[in-house]
C-alpha positions, 0 to 999 in steps of 0.5 A, spaced: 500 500 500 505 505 502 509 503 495 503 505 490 501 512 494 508 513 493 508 513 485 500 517 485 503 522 490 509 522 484 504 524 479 500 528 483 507 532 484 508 532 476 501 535 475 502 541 481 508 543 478 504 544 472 499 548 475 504 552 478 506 555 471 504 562 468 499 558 464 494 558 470 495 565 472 493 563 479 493 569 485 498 570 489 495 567 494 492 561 491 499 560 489 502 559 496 497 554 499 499 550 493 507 551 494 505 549 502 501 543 499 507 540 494 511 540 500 507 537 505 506 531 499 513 530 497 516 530 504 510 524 505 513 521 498 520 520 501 517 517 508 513 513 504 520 511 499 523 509 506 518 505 508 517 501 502 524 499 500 525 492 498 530 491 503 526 494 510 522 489 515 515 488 514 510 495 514 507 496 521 499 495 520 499 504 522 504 505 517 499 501 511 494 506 514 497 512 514 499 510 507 492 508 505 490 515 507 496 519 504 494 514 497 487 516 498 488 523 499 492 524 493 487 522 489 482 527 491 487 532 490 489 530 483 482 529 482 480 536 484 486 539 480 484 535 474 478 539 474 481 546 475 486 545 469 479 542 465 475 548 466 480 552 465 483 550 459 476 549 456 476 558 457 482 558 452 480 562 446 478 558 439 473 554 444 467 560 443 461 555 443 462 551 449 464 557 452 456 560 451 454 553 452 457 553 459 457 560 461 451 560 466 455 554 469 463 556 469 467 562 468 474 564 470 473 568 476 469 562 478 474 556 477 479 560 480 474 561 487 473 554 486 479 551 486 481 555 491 475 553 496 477 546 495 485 547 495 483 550 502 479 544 505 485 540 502 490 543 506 486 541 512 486 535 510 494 534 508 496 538 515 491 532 519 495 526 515 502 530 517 500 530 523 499 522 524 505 521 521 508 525 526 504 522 532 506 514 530 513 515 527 511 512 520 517 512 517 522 512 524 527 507 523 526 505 515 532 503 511 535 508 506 532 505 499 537 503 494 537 503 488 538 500 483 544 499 477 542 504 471 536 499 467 541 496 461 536 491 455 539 484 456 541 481 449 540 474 450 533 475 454 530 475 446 535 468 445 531 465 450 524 466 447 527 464 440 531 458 440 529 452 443 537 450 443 539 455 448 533 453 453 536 450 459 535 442 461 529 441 455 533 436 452 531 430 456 523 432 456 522 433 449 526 428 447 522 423 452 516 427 450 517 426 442 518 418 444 511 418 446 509 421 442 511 419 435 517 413 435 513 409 438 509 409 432 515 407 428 516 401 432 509 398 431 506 399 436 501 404 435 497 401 430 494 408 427 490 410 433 489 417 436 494 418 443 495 424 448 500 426 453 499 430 458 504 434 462 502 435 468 506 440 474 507 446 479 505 452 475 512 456 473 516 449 472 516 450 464 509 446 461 507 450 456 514 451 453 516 444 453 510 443 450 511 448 444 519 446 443 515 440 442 510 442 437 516 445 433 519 440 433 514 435 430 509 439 427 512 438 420 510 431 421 502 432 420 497 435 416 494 440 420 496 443 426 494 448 433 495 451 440 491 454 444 491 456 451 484 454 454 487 458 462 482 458 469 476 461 466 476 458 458 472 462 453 470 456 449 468 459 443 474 463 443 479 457 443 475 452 438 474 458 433 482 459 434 482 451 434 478 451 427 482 457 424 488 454 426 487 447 423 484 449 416 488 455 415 483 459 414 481 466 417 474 464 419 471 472 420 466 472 427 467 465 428 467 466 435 458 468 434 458 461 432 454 456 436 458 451 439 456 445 437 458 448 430 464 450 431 465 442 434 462 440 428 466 444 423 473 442 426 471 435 426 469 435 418 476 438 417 479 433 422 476 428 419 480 425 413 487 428 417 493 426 421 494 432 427 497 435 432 493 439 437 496 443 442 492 444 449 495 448 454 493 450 461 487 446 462 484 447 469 478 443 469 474 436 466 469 440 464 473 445 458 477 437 457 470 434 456 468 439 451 474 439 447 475 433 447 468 431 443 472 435 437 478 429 437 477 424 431 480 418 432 480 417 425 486 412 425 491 417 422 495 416 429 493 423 430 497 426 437 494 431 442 498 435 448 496 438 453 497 441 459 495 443 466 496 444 473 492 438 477 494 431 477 486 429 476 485 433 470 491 430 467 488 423 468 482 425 465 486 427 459 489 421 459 483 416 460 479 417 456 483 416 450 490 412 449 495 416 452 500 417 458 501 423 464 508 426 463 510 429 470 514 435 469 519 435 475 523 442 477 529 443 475 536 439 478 541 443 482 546 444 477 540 446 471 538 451 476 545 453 478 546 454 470 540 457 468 540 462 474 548 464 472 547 465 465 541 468 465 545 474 470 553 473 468 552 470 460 555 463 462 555 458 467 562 458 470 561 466 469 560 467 477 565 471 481 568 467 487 566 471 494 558 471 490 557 463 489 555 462 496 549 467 497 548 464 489 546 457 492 542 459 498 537 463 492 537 457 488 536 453 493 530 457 495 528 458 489 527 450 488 528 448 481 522 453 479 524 456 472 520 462 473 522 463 480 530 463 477 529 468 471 525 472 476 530 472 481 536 471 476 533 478 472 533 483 478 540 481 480 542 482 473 539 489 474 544 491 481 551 492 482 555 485 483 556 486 490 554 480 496 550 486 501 545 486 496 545 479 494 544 477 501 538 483 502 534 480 496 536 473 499 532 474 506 527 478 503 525 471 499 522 467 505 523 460 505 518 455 504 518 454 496 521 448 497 514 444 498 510 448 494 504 450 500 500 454 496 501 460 491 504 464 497 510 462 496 510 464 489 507 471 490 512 472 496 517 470 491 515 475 485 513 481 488 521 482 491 522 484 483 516 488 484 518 492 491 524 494 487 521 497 481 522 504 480 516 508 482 515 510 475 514 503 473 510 500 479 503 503 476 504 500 469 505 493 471 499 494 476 495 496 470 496 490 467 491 487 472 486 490 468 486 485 462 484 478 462 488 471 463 492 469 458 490 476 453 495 478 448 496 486 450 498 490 445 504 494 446 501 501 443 495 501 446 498 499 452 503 505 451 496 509 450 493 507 456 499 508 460 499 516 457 491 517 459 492 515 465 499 519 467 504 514 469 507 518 463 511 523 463 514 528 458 514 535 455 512 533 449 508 528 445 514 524 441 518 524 449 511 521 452 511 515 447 519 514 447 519 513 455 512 509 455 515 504 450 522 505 454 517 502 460 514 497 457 521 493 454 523 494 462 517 490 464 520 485 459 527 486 460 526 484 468 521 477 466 515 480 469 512 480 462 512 475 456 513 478 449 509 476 444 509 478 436 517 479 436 520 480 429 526 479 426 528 485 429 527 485 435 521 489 436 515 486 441 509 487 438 505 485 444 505 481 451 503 476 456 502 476 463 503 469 466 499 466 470 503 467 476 505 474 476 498 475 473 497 472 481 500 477 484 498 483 481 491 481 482 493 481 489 497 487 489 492 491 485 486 490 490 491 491 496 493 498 494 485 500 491 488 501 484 484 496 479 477 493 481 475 488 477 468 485 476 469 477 474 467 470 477 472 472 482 469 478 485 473 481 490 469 481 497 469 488 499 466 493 494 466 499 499 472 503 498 472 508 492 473 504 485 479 508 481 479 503 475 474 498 473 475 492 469 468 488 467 470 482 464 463 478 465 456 479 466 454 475 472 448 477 477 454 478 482 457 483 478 449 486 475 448 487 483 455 490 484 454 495 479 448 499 482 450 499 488 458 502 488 458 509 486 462 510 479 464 517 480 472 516 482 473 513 477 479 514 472 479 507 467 473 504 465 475 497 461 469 492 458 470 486 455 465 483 450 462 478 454 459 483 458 457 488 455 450 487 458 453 492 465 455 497 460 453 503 465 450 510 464 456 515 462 453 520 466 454 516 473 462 518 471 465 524 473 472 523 472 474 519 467 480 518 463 480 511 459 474 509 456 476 503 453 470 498 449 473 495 444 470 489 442 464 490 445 459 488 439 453 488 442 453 496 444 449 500 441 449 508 439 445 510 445 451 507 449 454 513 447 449 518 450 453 523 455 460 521 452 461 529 450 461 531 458 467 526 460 471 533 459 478 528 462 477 523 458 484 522 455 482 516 451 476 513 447 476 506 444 471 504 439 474 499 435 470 493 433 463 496 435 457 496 432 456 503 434 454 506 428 454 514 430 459 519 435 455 525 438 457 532 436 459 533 444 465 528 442 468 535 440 468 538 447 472 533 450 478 538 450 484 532 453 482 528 448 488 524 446 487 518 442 480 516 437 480 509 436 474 508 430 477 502 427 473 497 425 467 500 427 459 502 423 462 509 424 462 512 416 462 520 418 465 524 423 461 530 427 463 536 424 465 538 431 471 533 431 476 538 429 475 542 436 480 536 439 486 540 438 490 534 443 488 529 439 494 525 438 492 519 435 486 518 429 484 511 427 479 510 422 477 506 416 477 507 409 470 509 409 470 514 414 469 521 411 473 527 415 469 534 416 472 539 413 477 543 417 482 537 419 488 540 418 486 544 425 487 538 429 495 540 429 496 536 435 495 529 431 501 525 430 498 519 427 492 518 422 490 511 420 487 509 414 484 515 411 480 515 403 482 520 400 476 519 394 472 519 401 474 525 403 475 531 397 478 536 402 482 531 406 489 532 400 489 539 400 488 540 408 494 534 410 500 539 408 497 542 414 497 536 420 505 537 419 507 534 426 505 527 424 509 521 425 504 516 422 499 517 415 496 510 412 491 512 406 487 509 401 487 511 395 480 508 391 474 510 389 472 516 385 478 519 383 479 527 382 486 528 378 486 533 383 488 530 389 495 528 385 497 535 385 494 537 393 497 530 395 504 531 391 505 538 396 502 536 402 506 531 403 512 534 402 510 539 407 510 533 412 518 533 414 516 528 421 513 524 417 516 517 420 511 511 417 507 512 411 502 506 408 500 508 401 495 503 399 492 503 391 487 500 388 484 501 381 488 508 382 494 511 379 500 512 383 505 514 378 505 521 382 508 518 387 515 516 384 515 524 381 515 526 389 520 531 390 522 530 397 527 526 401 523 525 408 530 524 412 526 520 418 523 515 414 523 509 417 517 504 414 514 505 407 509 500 405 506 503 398 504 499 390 508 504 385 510 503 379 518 504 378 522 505 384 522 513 385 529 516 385 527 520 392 529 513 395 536 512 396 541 511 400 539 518 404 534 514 407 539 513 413 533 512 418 530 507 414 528 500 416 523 497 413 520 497 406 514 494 403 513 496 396 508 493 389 512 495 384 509 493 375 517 493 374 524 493 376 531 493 374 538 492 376 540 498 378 533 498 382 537 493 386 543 497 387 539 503 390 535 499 395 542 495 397 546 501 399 539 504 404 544 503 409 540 500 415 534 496 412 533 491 417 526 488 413 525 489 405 518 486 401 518 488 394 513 484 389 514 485 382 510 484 376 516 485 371 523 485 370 525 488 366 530 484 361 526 478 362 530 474 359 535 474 364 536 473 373 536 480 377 543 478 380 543 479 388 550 480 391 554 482 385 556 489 391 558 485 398 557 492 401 549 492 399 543 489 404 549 490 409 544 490 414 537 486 412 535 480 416 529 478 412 527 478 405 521 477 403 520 477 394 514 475 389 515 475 382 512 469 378 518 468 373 523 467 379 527 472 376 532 473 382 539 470 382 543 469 390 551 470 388 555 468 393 556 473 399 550 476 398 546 480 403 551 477 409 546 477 415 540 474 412 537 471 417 529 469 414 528 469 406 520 467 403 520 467 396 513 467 392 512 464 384 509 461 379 511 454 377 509 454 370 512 461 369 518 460 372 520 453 367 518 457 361 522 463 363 528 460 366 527 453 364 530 451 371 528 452 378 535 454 380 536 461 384 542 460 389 540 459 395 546 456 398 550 462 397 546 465 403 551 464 408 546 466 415 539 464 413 536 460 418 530 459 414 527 458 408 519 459 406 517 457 399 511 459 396 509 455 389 503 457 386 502 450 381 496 452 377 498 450 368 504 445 371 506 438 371 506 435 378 513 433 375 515 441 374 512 441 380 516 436 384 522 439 380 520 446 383 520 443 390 527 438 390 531 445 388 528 448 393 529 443 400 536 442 396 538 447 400 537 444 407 543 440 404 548 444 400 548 451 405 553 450 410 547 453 415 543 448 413 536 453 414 531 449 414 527 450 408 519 450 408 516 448 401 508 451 401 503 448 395 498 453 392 492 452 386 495 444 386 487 443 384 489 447 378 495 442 376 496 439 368 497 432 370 498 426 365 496 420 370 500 416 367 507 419 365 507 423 370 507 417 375 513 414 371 517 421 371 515 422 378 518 416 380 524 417 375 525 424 378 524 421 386 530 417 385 534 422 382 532 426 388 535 421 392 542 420 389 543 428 390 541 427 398 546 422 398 552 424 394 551 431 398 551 427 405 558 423 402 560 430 400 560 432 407 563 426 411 568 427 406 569 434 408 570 432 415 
């Protein structure tokens, strides 16, 4: 509790600081009581560091109190600020019409007698708090906090996540596991039938990733496959709709409005004729087994099922039912714990300095084999200095008992250590997280969103607020508090998990601190205290009656989840409200919306996949507005009123939306996304205006005036911020684009389909990184230019034409070109590409895309050099068959999978059919020429294989 008043008195003293700016024009007097309330609030910020250092004894209950109250206090102080600056702010010039609207409710000279009436309460208030803590000694004797070392990104945490290889002590499971399951089929001794083993053991000992080492692994023997995470309280429709997308390969849209038994129906008509394996992970009861379990054909293809839990009976059930084994997962030995505890701090196992090996073996020894506790404990000690007072200090603030694994306690008492020694700024940001469902893939940006409406974020300037949110978020991964998720091949985390266990103690944490109440099937007992942010994410009666009786007007995030829209209430009873967040939440409709235009805090508003088809006029009153999100919504105009939103800094929308005149007035937006151009006539002249933008995605489509060619042309070139841009196309001409005469220095993603390669793309792009483009055709020269784009880490180019078609583009002729890409997607139907040796040195992924039949006419072969790249790591073919010969087509796909053999990195190499109904077959000569070829393809494995071994 004291740790989490500590952080809002943090913002609160942010927040005073700004009030006291000329801006305000407070009086003299005014501006004195505030003076004397920042310091009374920073001096109990210090008390309340003190007291809630890692290294101190347990808190006092009068202490918890007193910080409580402190907590509690700043709130309303922040909350009776928020006002001041809202109404204020509302006053400034250029806001007429709602100052005539509001005139008989607010003026200057009566905010300003408000705000002082309420600071004069409040300094009562803070004077009785300061003085409790005087008369109990609060903070007498604490220990001095100790800060931790400088934040560093560790380089080998993505490793962990990416290469099953480096994955300490996985070797002897997954090897048992895969005896299980597929070479007992080898020996005979399966005869067809459907198997299941289920992995059973403590929460943290490593199930799920051993189950999906396992999956990688053999996945490439079956015809389908899926992993799904079915978690303590399981949306069945959600993991079968994932389940059927999965094993079809389709993307089935709102699958999860379907019923039930269709969607078991659907999946065993895919399953029927298939050989699969099916991942289930993190099942916690018989009954989301049992249901599960009804779309699994025994069709005697010697399918295979995994799946995972805690509890031993359910793992029987898995098992019973159907032929299988339990696989019990034992914690970690010593010396795999000692190895993976030292490598995840010193980068080696015998890297440890001799005076810190005995305190190492007592935290291993608590930690017990546990891997999540190890990593845990492991990344705060990466994040201090090497020194064995510190080391002990975390070690007895541990506790013991972990050994017997007693209750979840233990666990908790474990993780919250790294918790306790998060900074300030980072403990509300992880406290946040409780505010999202078990097992809920959370997007880093909106997160980041989030974070900045609530104001944990502090910056002077927009561009400095999302630079140190997304900082805080690569913290929270750096220190294996969360799981990334969506990682691309250059390190970019697009999104996060929070496990089981930490998810456990931030629920704990954040109802011991009154920072998020959350409405679900484990509701919290006492609803009494004032509610600050509220996450509905079920529709119980509970939860119906909870609502009417709690009073909603402290509170600062409202989140719902679309399985309970049904408690969605009145905007009116809100009065301070910061986040409004609705996403997914279907079965709203428009009047669910009335009021929204007197939420004068509201930061953020999200609408995205709603059916909500209107957005009132009084949206254009909510003057703190940050972030819009429309997308994927019934929206299709914008109030003309929206263009008062002079802080907007994010506006997402669809294509078909149509601006109001006057967007170029919105001078704060930084991100656009995706606007027609046809959709709104006015938009290409205006956009030159919006010249703080950092992200633009337009459409062009539709009706088309050649006049938007020459508005666009010289808006864009004003836009000298510009970071991404994502010019789509269809049935328009983008011809202008290539004459586009500017050269956008902070370029650093282009997605666009033109014609040629424009000449404004060259090597002066030197923030450049990530480049997609459609271009009609392409030459050797173009390649040169794209090769010399000093840091382009991704590129994706598809190309209709090359332009000497009778010859290859030759890639690597200039060893200095793609010096820094690591992953190369290219689509052209001829296969007009050649890889030379030394070509692009740190490939790491390579997808090629063709036509079978107009390669072999092109080209005659399918031979493009994929052995002269050195670093890949993997290869993804993608055929299209349509008008050729299974043989051609099989002579395709032997070129390709040659490369597993003759690279030196023997990458491994996925060879994907398309349109194999649409192949020229004669039945039999093909059959002969198929088999003539087979042999073919065996004698080149096996002089390859000789080749090697002579080689060695």
């Amino acid at each position: 509790m004291e740790v989490m008043a500590g952080a809002v008195l943090s913002a609160l003293l942010h927040k005073l600081d700004a009030v006291l700016t000329d801006e305000y024009r407070l009086q003299r007097s005014l501006r004195g009581e505030i003076m004397f309330l920042r310091a009374e609030l920073e001096s109990m910020q210090a008390a309340l560091e003190r007291v809630s250092s890692p290294s101190a004894q347990p808190v006092d209950r009068q202490v918890r109190i007193w910080a409580g109250q402190v907590r509690e206090l700043s709130y309303d102080v922040e909350d009776s600020i928020d006002r001041f600056m809202v109404r204020v702010d509302l006053h400034h010039p250029g806001f007429s019409g709602f100052i005539g609207r509001c005139l008989s409710l607010l003026t200057t000279a009566r905010v300003r007698h408000r705000i002082a009436t309420d600071i004069r309460g409040i300094r009562g208030l803070v004077k009785e708090v300061a003085d409790r803590r005087g008369r109990y000694r609060v903070d007498d004797g604490a220990f001095a906090v100790r800060r931790p070392a400088g934040a560093t990104v560790d380089p080998r945490l993505h490793g962990m996540y990416e290469d099953s290889a480096r994955l300490v002590a996985v070797g002897g499971p997954r090897a048992e596991l895969c005896r299980l399951l597929v070479e007992q089929e080898g020996a005979g001794t399966m005869d067809g039938q459907l198997k299941v083993v289920s992995i059973v053991g403590v929460g943290g000992l490593g199930k799920t990733t051993l189950a999906n080492v396992v999956y990688q692994q053999i996945r490439g023997r079956f015809d389908c496959d899926a992993f799904v995470t079915v978690s303590l309280k399981p949306d069945l429709r959600r993991v079968l709709g994932s389940l059927l997308r999965q094993v079809s390969k389709q993307s089935y849209s709102e699958v999860e409005a379907w019923d039930v038994v269709e969607l078991i129906d659907k999946i065993r008509q895919v399953l029927q004729d298939k050989r699969y394996l099916i991942i289930v992970d993190d099942i916690w009861d018989e009954s989301a087994w049992n249901c599960i379990k009804t779309v699994l054909v025994e069709n005697n293809c010697s399918s295979r099922v995994i799946t995972t839990t805690r509890i031993a009976g359910v793992a029987a059930s898995c098992s019973s039912s159907i032929d299988g084994n339990i696989y019990k997962l034992n914690p970690l030995g010593h010396d795999d714990s000692k190895k993976l505890f030292h490598e995840r701090i010193f980068g080696s196992e015998d890297g440890c300095h001799v005076k810190l090996r005995e305190i190492s073996q007592k935290i291993i020894r608590k930690c017990d084999g546990v891997p999540l506790a190890i990593i845990t404990i492991a990344s705060l000690l990466s994040h201090k200095s090497k020194n064995i007072h510190e080391w002990d200090t975390v070690n007895k603030s541990i506790g013991s008992g972990l050994e017997k694994f007693p209750n979840m306690e233990n666990m908790r008492q474990i993780l919250s250590i790294s918790y306790y020694d998060l900074p300030s700024h980072l403990k509300p940001c992880f406290l946040y997280l409780s505010v999202y469902p078990e097992d809920y893939a959370i997007l880093s940006d909106h997160l980041v969103r989030r974070w900045i409406a609530e104001g944990f974020v502090h910056g002077s300037d927009v561009d400095t607020l999302y630079k140190v949110g997304f900082g805080y978020f690569n913290d929270l991964i750096n220190r294996s508090l969360v799981q990334p998720q969506h990682v691309d091949s250059r390190g970019n985390v697009g999104a996060c998990r929070v496990h089981d266990m930490v998810l456990d103690l931030i629920t704990s944490l954040s109802t011991e601190e009154n920072f998020v109440t959350t409405l679900d099937s484990h509701q919290p007992s006492d609803l009494s205290k004032k509610i600050h942010r509220l996450s509905i994410q079920n529709n119980q009666e509970t939860n119906t009656m909870s609502l009417s009786m709690v009073s909603l007007s402290h509170v600062r995030s409202f989140i719902i989840f679309p399985s309970a829209t049904k408690l969605m209430p009145p905007l009116s009873r809100f009065q301070v409200l910061r986040v409004l967040d609705l996403e997914g939440c279907r079965d709203l409709e428009n009047h669910h919306l009335h009021g929204v235009g007197n939420l004068f805090h509201l930061r953020y508003l999200g609408l995205r996949d709603t059916n909500i088809t209107k957005l009132p006029k009084g949206v254009g009153y909510l003057y703190c507005l940050q972030t819009l999100d429309l997308s994927q919504s019934g929206i299709i105009d914008l109030p003309s009123t929206i263009v008062q939103l002079r802080k907007l800094v994010c506006l997402y929308i669809e294509t078909s939306v149509r601006l109001p005149d006057g967007i170029g007035a919105m001078k704060s937006l930084q991100v656009l996304s995706t606007v027609g151009v046809g959709a709104s006539p006015n938009f290409s002249k205006e956009l030159g205006y919006l010249t703080d933008l950092r992200i633009l995605k337009i459409s062009l489509s539709g009706t088309w005036d050649k006049n938007y060619e020459k508005h666009l042309l010289c808006s864009l070139c004003k836009l000298t911020k510009i970071k991404e841009i994502s010019i789509q196309s269809s049935g328009v001409p983008t011809k202008f684009i290539v004459d586009l005469g500017w050269t956008p220095h902070n370029l650093r993603y282009f997605f666009g389909n033109i014609p040629r390669l424009p000449e404004w793309m060259n090597s002066s792009l030197s923030e450049l990184s990530t480049l997609i483009i459609t271009l009609d055709k392409i030459q050797q020269e173009d390649l040169g230019t794209l090769g010399n784009i000093p840091f382009l880490h991704y590129l994706c180019v598809t190309v209709h034409k090359i332009k000497k078609a009778e010859e290859r583009l030759i890639i690597g002729t200039d060893h200095a070109n793609f010096k820094c890409l690591s992953e190369f997607h290219i689509h052209n139907d001829s296969l007009g590409i050649m890889f030379v040796e030394g070509a692009m040195p740190r490939l790491q992924t390579l997808e090629v895309t063709f036509q079978v039949r107009e390669a072999k006419d092109e080209y005659n072969n399918f031979e493009v050099g994929l052995e002269n790249l050195h670093s890949v790591k993997l290869v993804t073919i993608r055929m299209h068959c349509c008008g050729s010969s299974l043989i051609e087509v099989e002579e395709a796909g032997a070129a390709m999978r040659k490369t597993s053999y003759v690279n030196p990195k023997h990458p491994r190499v996925d060879v994907i059919r398309y349109y194999e109904d649409e192949m020229i077959e004669d039945e039999e000569k093909s059959q002969l020429d198929e088999e003539a070829f087979k042999e073919q393809e065996v004698l080149i494995i096996v002089f390859f294989s000789r080749t090697k071994i002579k080689s060695t």
